[in-house]
C-alpha positions as CSV (number, residue, x, y, z in Angstrom):
1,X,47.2,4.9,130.2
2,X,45.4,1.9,128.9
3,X,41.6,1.6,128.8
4,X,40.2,-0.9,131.0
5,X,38.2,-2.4,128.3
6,X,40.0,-2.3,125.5
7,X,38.8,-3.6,122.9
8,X,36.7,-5.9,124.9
9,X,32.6,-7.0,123.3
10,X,30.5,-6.6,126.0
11,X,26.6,-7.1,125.5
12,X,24.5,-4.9,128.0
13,X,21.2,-5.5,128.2
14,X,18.3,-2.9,129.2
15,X,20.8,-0.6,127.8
16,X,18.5,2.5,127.0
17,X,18.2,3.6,130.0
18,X,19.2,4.0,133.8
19,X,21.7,1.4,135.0
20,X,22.1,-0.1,131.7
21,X,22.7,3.5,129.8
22,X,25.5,4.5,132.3
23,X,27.2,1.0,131.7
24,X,26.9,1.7,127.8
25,X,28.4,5.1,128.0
26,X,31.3,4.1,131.0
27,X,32.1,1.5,129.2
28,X,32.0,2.7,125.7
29,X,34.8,5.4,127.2
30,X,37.2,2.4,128.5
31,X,37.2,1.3,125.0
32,X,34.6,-1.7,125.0
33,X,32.9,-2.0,121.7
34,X,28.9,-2.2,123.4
35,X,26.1,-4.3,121.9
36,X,23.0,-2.4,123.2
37,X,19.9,-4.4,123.6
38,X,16.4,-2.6,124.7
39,X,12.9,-3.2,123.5
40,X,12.2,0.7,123.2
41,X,13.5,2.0,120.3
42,X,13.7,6.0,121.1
43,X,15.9,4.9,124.4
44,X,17.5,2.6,122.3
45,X,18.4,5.4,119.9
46,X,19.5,7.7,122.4
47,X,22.4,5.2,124.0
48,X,23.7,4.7,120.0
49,X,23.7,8.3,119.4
50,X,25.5,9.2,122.6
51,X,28.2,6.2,122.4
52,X,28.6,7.6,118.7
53,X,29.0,11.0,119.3
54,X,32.0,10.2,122.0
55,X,33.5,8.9,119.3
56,X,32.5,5.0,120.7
57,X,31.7,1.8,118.7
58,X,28.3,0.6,119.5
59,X,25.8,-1.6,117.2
60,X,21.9,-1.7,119.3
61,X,19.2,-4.5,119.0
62,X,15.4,-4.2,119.7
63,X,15.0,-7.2,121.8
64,X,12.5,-8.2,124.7
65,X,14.7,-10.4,126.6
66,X,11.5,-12.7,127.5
67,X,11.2,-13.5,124.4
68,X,13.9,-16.7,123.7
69,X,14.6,-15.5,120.2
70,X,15.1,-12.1,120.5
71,X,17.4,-12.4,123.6
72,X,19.1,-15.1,121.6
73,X,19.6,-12.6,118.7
74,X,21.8,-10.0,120.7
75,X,24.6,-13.0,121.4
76,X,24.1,-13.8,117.8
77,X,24.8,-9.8,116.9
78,X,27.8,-9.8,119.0
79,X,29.7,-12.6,117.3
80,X,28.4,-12.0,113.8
81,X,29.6,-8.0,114.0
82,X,32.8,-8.3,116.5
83,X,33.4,-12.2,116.3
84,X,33.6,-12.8,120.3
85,X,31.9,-12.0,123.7
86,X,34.0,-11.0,126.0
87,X,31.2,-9.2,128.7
88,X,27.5,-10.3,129.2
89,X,25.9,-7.8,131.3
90,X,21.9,-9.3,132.2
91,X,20.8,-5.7,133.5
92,X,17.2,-5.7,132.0
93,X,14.3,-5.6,134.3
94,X,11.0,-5.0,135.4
95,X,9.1,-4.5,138.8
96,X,6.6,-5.9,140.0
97,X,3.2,-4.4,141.5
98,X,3.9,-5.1,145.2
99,X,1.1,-8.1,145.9
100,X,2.0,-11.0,148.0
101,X,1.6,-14.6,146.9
102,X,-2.2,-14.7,147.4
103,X,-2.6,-11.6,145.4
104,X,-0.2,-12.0,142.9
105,X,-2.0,-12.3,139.1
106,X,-0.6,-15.2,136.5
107,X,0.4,-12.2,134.5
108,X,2.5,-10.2,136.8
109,X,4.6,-13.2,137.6
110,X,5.3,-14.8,134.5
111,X,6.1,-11.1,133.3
112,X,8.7,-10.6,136.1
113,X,10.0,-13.8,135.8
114,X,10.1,-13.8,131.9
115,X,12.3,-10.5,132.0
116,X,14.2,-11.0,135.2
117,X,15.0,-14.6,135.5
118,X,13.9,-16.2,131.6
119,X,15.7,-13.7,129.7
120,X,19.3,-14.0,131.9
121,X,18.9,-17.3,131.1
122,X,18.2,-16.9,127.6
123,X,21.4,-15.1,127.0
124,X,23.6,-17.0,129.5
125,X,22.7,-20.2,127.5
126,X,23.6,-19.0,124.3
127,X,26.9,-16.9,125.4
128,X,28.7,-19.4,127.2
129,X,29.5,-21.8,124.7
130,X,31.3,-18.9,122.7
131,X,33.0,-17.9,125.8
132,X,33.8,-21.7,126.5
133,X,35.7,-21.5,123.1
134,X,37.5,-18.4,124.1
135,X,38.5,-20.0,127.3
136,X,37.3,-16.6,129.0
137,X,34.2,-14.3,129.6
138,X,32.5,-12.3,132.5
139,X,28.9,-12.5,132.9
140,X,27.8,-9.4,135.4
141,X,24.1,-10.1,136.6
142,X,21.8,-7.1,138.0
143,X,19.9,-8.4,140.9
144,X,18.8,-6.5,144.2
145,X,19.0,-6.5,148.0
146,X,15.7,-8.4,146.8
147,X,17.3,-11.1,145.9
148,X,18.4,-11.3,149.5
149,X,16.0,-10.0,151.6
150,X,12.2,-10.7,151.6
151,X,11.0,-7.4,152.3
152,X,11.9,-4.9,149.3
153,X,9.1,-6.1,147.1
154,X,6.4,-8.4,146.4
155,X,6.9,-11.7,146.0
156,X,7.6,-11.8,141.8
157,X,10.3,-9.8,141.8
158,X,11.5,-10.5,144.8
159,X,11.1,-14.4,143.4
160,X,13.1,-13.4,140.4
161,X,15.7,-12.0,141.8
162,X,16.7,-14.5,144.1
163,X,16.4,-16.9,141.3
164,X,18.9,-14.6,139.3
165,X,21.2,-14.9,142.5
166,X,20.6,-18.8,142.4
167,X,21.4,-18.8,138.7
168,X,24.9,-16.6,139.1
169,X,26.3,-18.7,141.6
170,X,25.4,-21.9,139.5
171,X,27.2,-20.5,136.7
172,X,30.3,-19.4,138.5
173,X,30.4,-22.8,139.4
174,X,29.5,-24.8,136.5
175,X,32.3,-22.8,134.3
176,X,34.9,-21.2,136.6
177,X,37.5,-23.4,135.8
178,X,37.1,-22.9,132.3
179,X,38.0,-19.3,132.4
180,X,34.1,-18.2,132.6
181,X,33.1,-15.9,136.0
182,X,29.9,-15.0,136.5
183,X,28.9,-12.5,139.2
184,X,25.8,-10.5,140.4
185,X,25.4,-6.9,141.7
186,X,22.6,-6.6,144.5
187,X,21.6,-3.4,144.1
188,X,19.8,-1.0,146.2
189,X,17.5,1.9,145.6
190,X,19.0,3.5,142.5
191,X,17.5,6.4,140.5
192,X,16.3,4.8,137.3
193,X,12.5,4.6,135.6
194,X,12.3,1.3,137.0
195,X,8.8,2.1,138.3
196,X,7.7,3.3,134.7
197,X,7.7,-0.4,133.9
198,X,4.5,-0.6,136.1
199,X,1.0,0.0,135.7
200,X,0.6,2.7,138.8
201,X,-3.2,1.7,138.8
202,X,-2.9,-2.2,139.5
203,X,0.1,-1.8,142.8
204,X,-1.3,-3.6,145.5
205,X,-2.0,-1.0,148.8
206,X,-1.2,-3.5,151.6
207,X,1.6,-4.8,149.8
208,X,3.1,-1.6,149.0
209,X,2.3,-0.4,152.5
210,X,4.2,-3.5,154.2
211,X,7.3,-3.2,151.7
212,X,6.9,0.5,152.6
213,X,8.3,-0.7,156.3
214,X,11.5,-1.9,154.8
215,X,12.2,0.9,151.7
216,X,11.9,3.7,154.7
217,X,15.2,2.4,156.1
218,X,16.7,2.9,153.1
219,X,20.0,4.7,153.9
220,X,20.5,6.2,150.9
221,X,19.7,6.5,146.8
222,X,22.0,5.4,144.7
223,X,23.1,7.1,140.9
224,X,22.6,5.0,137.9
225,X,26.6,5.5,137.6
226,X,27.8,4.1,141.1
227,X,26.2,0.5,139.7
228,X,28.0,1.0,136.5
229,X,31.5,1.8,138.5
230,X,30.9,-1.8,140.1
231,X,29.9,-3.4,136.9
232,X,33.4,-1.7,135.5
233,X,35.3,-3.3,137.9
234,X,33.5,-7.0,137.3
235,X,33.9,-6.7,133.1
236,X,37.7,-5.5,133.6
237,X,40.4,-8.0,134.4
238,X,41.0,-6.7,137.8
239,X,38.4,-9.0,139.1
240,X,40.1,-11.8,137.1
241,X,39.7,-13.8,140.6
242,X,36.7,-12.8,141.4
243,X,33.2,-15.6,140.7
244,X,30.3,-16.2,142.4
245,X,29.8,-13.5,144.1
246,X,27.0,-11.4,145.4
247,X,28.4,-8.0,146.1
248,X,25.7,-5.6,147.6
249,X,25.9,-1.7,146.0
250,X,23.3,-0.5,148.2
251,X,25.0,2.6,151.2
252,X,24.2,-0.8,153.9
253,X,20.4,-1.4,153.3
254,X,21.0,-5.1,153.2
255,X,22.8,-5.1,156.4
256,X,19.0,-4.1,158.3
């Protein structure tokens, strides 16, 4: 039986780890050649050496998405090793430390945003003209029941990922008739080292004991894989039909 992927260039970003490393490895074994971007380079080892040794095609690039060139430099990897993009996946991000808008430091948000809303952009921009010259491409966007409720974070990332929501549907819009579809996965609690992004000592108490009211209903925790099954299903040509939308992987949290 075919591979759902075959053959197909798909660009994951945040792909040492969690969410991102499943996607890598899933879709590494459907036949997708995988351009791994992460800014740590002994995760970003680890997802080469395992595509590799399952006998995978996989080239990696150490890139902080925030940063305009280095995001810019995976799309530029991807066309200048497999000459397309079929499959931008904008999974990289980072938490935030729980404060509310009057707590909130200038360097907490323009980190969150940066990563979570800046470097979608980044890539996004410099993807879709390639894709426009293809006359296809699916761009799969890693948001978070907090880009759709208020109460799963504090207000940077939860910011950020309703931006990220805002920018999906734009771009499904903007570019669906020209063969482009761009969707977002709002994702639950999943096991990943999200929180490792975070510096423990500066969370905010109040805020994390007020989004504490909302992460207790959480009905269950999800595996790094069951967001890389969705994200399968968005990159493959069975959801040919399928832009704009904002498909919650998260057991029913959203629906409290």
């Amino acid at each position: 039986m075919e591979r759902r992927l075959e053959g197909k260039v798909v660009i994951i970003t945040g792909a040492g780890s969690g969410i991102g490393f499943a996607m890598a490895t899933l879709f590494s074994n459907e036949g997708a050649k995988i351009v791994a971007g992460e800014w740590n380079e002994k995760t970003l080892a680890k997802v080469i050496d395992d595509v590799r040794a399952a006998g995978g095609e996989i080239t990696g690039v150490k890139a902080n998405v925030a940063n305009r060139a280095e995001a810019e430099s995976l799309v530029d990897k991807a066309v200048s090793t497999y000459g397309r993009i079929d499959v931008l996946c904008n999974n990289a991000g980072v938490m935030d430390v729980m404060a509310g808008v009057s707590e909130v430091t200038d360097e907490i948000w323009q980190r969150v945003l940066g990563i979570n809303v800046n470097g979608p952009m980044y890539l996004s921009r410099r993807a879709i003209p390639i894709m426009l010259t293809q006359g296809s491409g699916s761009i799969i966007n890693t948001a978070s029941v907090a880009g759709i409720r208020g109460g799963a974070a504090g207000v940077a990332y939860t910011v950020s990922k309703h931006a990220l929501i805002g920018l999906t549907r734009n771009t499904a819009w903007m570019y669906g008739t020209k063969g482009i579809r761009c969707n977002a996965m709002a994702c639950g609690g999943v096991e990943t080292n999200i929180m490792t992004s975070v510096d423990m000592t500066k969370i905010n108490p109040e805020g994390a004991k007020r989004t504490g009211v909302y992460t207790s209903i959480m009905p269950a925790l999800l595996k790094p894989i069951d967001i890389a099954n969705l994200a399968l299903f968005l990159a493959s040509d069975e959801s040919r039909h399928i832009n704009g939308a904002i498909i919650p992987a998260d057991a029913g949290w959203s629906t409290a």
